[in-house]
C-alpha positions as CSV (number, residue, x, y, z in Angstrom):
1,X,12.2,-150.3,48.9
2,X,8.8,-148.8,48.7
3,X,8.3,-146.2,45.6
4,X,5.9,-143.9,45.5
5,X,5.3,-142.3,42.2
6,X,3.0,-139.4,40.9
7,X,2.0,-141.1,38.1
8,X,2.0,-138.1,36.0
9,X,1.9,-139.9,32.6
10,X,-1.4,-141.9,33.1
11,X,-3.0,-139.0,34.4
12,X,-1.7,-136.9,31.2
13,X,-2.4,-139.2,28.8
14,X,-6.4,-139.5,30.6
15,X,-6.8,-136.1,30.4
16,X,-5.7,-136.3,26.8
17,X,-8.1,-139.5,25.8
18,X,-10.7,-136.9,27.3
19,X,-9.8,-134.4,24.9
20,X,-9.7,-136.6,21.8
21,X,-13.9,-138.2,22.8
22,X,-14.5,-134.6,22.8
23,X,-12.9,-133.5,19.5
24,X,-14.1,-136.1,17.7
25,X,-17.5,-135.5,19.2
26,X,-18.0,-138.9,20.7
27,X,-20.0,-136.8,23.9
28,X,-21.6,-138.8,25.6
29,X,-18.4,-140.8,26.1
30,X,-16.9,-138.1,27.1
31,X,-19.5,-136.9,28.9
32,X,-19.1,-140.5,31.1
33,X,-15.7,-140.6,31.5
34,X,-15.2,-137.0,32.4
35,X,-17.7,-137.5,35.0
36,X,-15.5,-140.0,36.8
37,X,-12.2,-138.4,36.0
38,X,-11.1,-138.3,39.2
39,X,-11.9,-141.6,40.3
40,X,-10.1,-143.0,37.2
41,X,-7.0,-140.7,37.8
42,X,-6.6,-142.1,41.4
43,X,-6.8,-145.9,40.4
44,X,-4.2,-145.1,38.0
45,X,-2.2,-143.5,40.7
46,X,-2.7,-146.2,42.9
47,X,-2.1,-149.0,40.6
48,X,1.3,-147.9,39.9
49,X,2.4,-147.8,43.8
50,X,4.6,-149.9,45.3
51,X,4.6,-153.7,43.7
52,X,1.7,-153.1,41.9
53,X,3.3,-152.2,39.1
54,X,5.7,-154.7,38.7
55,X,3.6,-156.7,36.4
56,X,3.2,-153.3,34.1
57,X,5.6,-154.3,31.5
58,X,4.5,-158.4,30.7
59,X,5.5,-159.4,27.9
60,X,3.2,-161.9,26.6
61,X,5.6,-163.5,23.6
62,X,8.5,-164.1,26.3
63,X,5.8,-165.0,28.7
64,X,7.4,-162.7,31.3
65,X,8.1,-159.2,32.8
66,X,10.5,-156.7,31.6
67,X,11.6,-154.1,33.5
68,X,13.4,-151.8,30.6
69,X,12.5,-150.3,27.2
70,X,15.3,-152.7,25.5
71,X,13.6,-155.8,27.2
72,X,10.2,-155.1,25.3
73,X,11.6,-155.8,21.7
């Protein structure tokens, strides 16, 4: 089954590492990375499309992927 997802969490949580360069006046880092917002947004879209993603959650101590929040611990 192919899933395609939104991705509406990576994009929120760009946006909001956008807003915390600016308020803690790191500019021109912001500066950069707002410039290429978009670009940045749409890899992080596209990354988590189909299989891509299914790598997402490795966990490097069991040396393999889990696929819920329980699995992580």
């Amino acid at each position: 089954m192919i899933v395609k997802t939104e991705c509406q969490v990576h994009i929120h949580i760009n946006d909001h590492a956008l807003s915390i360069l600016l308020n803690d006046k790191y500019l021109e880092e912001y500066d950069f990375f707002a410039r290429y917002i978009d670009d940045i947004n749409k890899g992080a879209v596209w990354a988590d499309q189909d299989f891509k993603s299914s790598n997402h959650f490795y966990n490097p101590y069991k040396k393999k992927v889990v696929y819920t929040a329980g699995a992580m611990l």
